[in-house]
N, C-alpha and C positions, 0 to 999 in steps of 0.2 A: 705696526705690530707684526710678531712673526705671524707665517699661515700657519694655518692651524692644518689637522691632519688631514688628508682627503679619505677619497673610499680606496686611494693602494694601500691604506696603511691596515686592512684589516689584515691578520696576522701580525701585529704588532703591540708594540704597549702605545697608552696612551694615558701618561704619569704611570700612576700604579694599575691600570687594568688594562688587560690583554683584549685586544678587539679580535671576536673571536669570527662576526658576521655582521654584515650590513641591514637591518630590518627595514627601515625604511629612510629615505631621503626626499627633499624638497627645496623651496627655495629658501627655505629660511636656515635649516638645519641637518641632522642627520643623528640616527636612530641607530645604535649599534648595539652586539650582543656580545657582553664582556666578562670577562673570570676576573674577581683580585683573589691572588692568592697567597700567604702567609704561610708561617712554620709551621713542623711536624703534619705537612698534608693539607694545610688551613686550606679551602677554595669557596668560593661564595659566587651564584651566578646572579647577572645584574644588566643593568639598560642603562647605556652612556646615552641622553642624548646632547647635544652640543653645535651650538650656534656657528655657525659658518663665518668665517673671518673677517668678510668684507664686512657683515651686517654688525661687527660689534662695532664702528663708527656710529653707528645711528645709535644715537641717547635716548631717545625714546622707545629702540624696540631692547635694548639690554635690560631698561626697566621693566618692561613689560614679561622679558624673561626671567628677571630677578623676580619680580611681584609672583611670577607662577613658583618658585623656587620656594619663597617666604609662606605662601598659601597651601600647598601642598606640606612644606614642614610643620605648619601646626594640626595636621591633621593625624588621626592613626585610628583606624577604622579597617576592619575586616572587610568592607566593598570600595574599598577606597586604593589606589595602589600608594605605596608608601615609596618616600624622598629619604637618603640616606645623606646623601654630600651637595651641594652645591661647591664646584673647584673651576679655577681656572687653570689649564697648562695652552703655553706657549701662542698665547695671546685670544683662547676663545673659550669662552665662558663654556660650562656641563653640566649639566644636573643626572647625576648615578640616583638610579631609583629601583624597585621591588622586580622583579622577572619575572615574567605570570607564562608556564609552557603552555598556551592555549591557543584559541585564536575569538578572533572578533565575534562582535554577535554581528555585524553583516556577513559573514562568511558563514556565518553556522545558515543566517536566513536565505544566501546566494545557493548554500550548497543544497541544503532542502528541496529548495525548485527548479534546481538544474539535476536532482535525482529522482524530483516526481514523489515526493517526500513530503511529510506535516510535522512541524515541532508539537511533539503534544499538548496536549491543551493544559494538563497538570503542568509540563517543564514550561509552558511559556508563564503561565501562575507567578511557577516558583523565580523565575528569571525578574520578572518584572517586580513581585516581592524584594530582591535583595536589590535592584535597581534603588526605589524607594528608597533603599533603609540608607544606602549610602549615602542616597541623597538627601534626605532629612538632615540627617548627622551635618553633610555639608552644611546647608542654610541655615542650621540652628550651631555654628561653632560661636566660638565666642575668643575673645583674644584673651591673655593673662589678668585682666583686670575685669574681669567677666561681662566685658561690653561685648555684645554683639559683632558679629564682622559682616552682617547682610549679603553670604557669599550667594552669587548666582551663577550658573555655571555657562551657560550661552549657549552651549554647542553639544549638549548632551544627547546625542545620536547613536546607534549600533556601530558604527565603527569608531566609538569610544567606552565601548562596553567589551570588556575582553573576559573571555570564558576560560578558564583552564581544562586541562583535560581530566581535571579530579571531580571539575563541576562547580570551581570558585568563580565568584562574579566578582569584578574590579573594575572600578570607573577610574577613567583617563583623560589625561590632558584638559587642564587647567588652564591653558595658554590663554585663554580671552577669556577668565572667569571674571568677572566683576566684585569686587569687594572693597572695605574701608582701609584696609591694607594697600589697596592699588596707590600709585605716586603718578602714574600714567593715566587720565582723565578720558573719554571717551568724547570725542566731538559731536556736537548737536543735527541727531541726521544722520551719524556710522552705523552701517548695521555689520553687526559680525557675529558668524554662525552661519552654517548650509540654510540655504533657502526653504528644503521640503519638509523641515525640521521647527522652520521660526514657528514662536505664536504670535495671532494675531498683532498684539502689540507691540513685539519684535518685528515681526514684518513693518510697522508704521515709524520703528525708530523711536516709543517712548520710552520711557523709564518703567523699568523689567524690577521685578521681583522674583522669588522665589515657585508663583505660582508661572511665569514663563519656563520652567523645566518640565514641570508637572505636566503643561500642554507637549510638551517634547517626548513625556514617559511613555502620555497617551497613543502617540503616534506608531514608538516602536511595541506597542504592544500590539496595537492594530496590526501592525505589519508582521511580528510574529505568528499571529491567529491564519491572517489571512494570505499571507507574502506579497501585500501590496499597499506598496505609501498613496493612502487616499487622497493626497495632497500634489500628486505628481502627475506635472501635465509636460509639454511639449516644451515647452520655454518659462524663464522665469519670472518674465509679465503675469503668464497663464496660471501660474504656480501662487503668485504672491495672491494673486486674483481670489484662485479656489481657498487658500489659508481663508481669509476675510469671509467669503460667503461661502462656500461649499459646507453641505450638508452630509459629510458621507456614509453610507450604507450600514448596520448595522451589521457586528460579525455573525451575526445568525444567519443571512442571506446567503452567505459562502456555506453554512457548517450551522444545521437545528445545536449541537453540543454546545455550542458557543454563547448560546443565550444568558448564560451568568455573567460575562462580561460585558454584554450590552450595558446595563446603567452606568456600568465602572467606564468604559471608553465615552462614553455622552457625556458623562461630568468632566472626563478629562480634558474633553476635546472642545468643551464651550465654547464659543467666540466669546462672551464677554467673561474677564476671569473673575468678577465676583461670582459666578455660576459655579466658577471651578473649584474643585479642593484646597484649599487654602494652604494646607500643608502635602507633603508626601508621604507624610507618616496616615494621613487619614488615609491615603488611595492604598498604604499598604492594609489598613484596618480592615475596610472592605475584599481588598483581594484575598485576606486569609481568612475570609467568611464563606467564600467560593468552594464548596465543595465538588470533585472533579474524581471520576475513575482513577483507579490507580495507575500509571503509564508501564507499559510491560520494560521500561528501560530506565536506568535514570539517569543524571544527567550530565554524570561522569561517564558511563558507558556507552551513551547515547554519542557523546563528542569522540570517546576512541573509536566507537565505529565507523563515523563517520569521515575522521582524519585520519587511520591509521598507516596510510602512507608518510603522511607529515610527521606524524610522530614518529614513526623508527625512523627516519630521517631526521630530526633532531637529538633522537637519542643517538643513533651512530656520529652524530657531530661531537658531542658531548665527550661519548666514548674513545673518540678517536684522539680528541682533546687531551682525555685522563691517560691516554695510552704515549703518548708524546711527553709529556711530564715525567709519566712516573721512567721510559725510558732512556730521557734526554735528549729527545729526536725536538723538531719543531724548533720555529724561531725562538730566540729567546734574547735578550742584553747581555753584550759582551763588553766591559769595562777595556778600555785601550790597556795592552801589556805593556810594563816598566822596563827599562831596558837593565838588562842583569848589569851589577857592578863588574870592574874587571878580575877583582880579589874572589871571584865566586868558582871556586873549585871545579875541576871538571871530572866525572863520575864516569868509572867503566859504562858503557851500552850494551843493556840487558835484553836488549826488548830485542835484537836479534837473536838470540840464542834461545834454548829451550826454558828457559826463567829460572829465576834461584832466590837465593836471600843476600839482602846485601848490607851492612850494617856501619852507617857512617861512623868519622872521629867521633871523640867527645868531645862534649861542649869545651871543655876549657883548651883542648889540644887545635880547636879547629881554625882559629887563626892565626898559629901559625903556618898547619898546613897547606890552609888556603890563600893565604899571602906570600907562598914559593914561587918562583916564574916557573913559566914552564916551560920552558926547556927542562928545569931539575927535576919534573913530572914522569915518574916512569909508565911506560905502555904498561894498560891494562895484558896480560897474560893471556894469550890465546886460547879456546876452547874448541873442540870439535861439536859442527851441530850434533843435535839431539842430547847431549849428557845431563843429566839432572844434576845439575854442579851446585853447593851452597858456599857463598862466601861470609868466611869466621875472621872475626878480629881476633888477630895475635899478638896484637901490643909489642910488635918489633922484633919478636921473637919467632920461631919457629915452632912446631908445633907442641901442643899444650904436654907436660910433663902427663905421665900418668892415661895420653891417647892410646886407647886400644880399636885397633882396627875391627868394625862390625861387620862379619862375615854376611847380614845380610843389608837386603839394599837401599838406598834413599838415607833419609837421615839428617835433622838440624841442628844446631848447636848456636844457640843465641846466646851470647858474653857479653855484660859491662865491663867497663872500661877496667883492665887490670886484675880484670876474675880467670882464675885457671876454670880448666875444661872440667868438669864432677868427671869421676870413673866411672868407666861402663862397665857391668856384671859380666864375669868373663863366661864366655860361651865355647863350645865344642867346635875347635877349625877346622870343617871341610878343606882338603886342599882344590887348591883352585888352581884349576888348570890354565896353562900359561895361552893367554888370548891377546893374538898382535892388536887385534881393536881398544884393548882394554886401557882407560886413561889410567894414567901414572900421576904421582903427587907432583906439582908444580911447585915452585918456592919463586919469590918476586926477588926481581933482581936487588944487590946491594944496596944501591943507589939511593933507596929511602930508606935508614935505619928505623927512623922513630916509631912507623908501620908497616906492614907488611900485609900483604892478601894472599891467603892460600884456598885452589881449587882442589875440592877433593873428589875424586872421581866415585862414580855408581859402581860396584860391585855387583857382576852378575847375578842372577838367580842361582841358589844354589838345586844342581837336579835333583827329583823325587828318588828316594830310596826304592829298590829293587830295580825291577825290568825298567826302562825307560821307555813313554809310550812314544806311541806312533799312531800312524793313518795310512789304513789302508783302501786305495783307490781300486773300486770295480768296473770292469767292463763295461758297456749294455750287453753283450752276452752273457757276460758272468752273472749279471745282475737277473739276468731274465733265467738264467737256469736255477738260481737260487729260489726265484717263485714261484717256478715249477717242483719241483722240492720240496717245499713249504707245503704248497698245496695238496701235493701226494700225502707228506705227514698227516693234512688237516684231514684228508678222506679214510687215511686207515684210522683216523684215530675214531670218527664218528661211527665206522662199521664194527668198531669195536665196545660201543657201547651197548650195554643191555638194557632192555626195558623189560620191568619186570613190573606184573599188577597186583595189585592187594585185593583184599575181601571186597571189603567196598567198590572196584574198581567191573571183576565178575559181576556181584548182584547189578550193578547198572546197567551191564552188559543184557544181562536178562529181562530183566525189566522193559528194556526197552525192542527187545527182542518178543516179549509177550504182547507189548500195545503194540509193535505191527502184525502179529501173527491176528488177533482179536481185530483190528483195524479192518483186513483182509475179510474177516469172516463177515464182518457185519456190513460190510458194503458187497458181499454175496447174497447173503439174507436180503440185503434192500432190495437188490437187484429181481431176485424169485418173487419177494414180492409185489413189486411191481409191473412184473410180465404176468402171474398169476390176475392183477386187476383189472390189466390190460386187457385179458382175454375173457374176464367174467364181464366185463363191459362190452365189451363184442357179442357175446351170446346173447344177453339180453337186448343188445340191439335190435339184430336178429331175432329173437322170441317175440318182439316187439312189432315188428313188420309184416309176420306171420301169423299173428292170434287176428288183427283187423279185417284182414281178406280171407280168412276161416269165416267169420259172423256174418262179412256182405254177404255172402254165398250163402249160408243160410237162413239172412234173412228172405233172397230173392225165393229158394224153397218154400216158404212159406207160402205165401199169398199164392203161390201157383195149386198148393196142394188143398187149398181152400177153395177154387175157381173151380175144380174139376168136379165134385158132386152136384153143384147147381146146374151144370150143361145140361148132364145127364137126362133128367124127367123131359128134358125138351123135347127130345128125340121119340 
């Protein structure tokens, strides 16, 4: 079989879609990010992926990518990503499917803990919500004839849960989903699916139902809450080990907010699945009983702030993409050229010269003309560059009866085959002054009667009536005494203005001339009286100091003038 394209072919088609980017590669396949594009503008952006060349020998793994091809087409589901073509080009099978701008829910969980970050407790809700619904939708499809197709999906982990950056949830990759549709059997004892992800049952290799997702929903929701897979040990002994008996931790322990999803992660997470929720649609019943703060973000805006470098980075791809198309730039398919017949006429060359109009034979005269050899081919007529030259069919003739020269300049004149030139309105002749540069009418030589090509030359400008202008060029002297000048004018003209007051303009005057004249007076007034306080509080200080040691003194009089008549009789 041919090889199919590698990763040089991005920038290229592949059938009808452009590989625009490489998303992801592996050993089985390869994930590309494609445009088909169609008329009047059509473009549609989409996900080629496509089986690697060597692997479409093996019958058993084409089936198995057929089987996801056929399972995914009967699906159409808003959390589901949708299958548009299953095609083969150039020997390796593809499947073109829905283009979700977002990214994974392990990248949204990676990038959280590598910024020290919590998805909210409402956004992880709602995430695990539309997880559910897609998933129900799956296990309960049913084929054309309303039988069931017992799809299970295996592998239903965060990095097949893809987010957009609007906030759309999409489940992916179907490649080892189990269902009635399979042609490719499963061997007794294969386990397929991540390990930190299996349920218990899966980890043992039995026969899986719809309730092995359900333990799978449980897990990422856990790890949304907490940003950690309770299941994840060192190795995958240890790991398979912890699935079977490990009892892990309630999300309250990390986070008291968390306690409404306790019941919901323990029912999910059971070891034995008749414990479990039987369906998906139940786990979602209970998660939208969970009432939860409102998240200050949601969960569109939560993902663009968190990606915004990714995103203007896919948008300039995009952009750059739509800017190559719409200018012709960018790879594109080039059909191999036909080699021109020898009978194919050979045309003056325009594209040196300043460009003009050039107006082939008519159809019915054109095989003869182009069936002359040529040598009987006369040279195209010389031009000087720059002339705005237009070439007029004359039909053999020389110029059209009834031409009047158009004193001004440019000018086209498109003819069918055998049509004279209309008359032009005649106009007032400037005479035109004789200019050696000025092109003169050419006429083709003899040699070809049946046609003829005449260049007609551009007729100058005619000049403006009166004075004809000019430019004059100043100094820096001249220039600098002109704004000296200037400026002089600007100063007499301001000393020459008057300023003149009205009524209204006085009383304001006054006015305000009266409150500081009274301003003045009353901060005098304050002043007197407050040195007058100042000094009547000193006085009676003073009166105050002097009335006490008046009365000592007179009390000590006292008792002395009392003491003195008792001596007396002693004596």
């Amino acid at each position: 079989m041919p090889e199919a394209a590698g990763s040089s072919d991005v920038g290229t088609y592949f059938g009808k879609y452009f590989l625009m980017k490489k998303l992801a590669a592996g050993g089985m396949g390869e994930v590309f990010l494609a445009k088909q594009q169609g008329p009047a503008g059509f473009q549609k952006m989409l996900v080629v992926k496509k089986v690697l060349s060597h692997l479409t020998e093996s019958k058993e793994f084409v089936e198995a990518f057929l089987g996801e091809a056929r399972l995914a087409a009967q699906m159409n589901h808003r959390n589901i990503v949708q299958v548009f073509e299953l095609g083969q080009e150039s020997g390796a099978y593809f499947i073109a499917m829905e283009y979700v701008q977002g990214k994974s829910l392990r990248d949204l969980i990676d990038t959280t803990m590598r910024r020290k970050e919590k998805i909210p407790a409402e956004l992880c809700r709602s995430l695990a919500d539309q997880i559910c619904d897609g998933a129900s939708y799956a296990h309960n499809l049913t084929d054309m004839a309303g039988r069931s197709l017992n799809l299970v999906h295996r592998d239903l982990n965060p990095q097949n849960v893809l987010i957009s950056y609007g906030g759309d949830v999409k489940i992916i990759d179907f490649g080892i989903a189990k269902s009635e549709l399979s042609t490719v059997k499963t061997e007794a004892g294969m386990i397929k699916g991540k390990f930190v992800y299996m349920s218990p049952e899966q980890s043992l290799a039995k026969k899986l139902d719809k309730r092995s997702d359900v333990f799978a929903i449980g897990i990422s929701l856990y790890e949304m809450l907490t940003g950690i897979n309770p299941f994840q040990k060192n190795n995958i002994v240890l790991t398979l080990e912890a699935i079977q008996r490990y009892e892990p931790p309630p999300p309250s322990e990390y986070d008291p907010g968390y306690a409404p999803f306790d019941p919901i992660i323990s029912k999910a997470l059971a070891k034995d699945r008749d414990r479990r929720y039987s369906d998906a649609c139940e786990m979602q019943d209970d998660l939208r009983r969970v009432v939860l703060p409102r998240p200050p973000e949601r969960l569109g805006q939560f993902m663009g702030r968190l990606f915004r470098a990714q995103l203007e980075e896919e948008q300039k791809l995009l952009f750059d993409s739509d800017r190559a198309r719409l200018t012709g730039a960018g790879p594109r398919r080039t059909p191999p050229r036909a080699t021109p017949p020898e009978s194919v006429a050979t045309v003056p060359d325009l594209a040196a010269s300043a460009g003009g109009t050039q107006l082939l034979p008519s159809a019915a005269d054109r095989g003869k003309a182009f069936s002359r050899p040529a040598a009987a081919r006369s040279p195209a007529p010389s031009r000087r560059d720059g002339a705005g030259d237009t070439l007029i069919d004359t039909d053999g003739g020389g110029p059209p009866q009834g031409f009047v020269r158009d004193e001004l300049p440019g000018g086209t004149a498109v003819l069918k085959p055998g049509q004279a030139c209309p008359p032009v309105p005649a106009r007032k002749g400037v005479p035109r002054p004789a200019d050696p540069d000025q092109e003169t009418t050419e006429e083709l030589p003899a040699a070809e009667p049946a046609r003829k090509t005449e260049f007609l030359g551009a007729a100058p400008r005619r000049p403006p009536p009166g004075k004809p202008a000019s430019t004059n060029i100043m100094t820096a002297e001249e220039t600098e005494a002109a704004q000296r000048a200037a400026q002089a004018k600007l100063d007499e003209a301001k000393k020459g203005v008057l300023h003149t007051r009205t009524r209204n303009d006085k009383r304001a005057e006054l006015a305000r001339a009266r409150s500081s004249r009274g301003m003045w007076i009353a901060l005098g007034v304050g002043t007197l009286a407050a040195v007058v306080l100042i000094v009547g509080l000193l006085f009676l200080f003073f009166a105050d100091e002097s009335a006490p040691s008046a009365v000592r003194r007179a009390r000590r009089e006292i008792p002395e003038s009392r003491s003195t008549p008792a001596s007396e009789p002693r004596r």
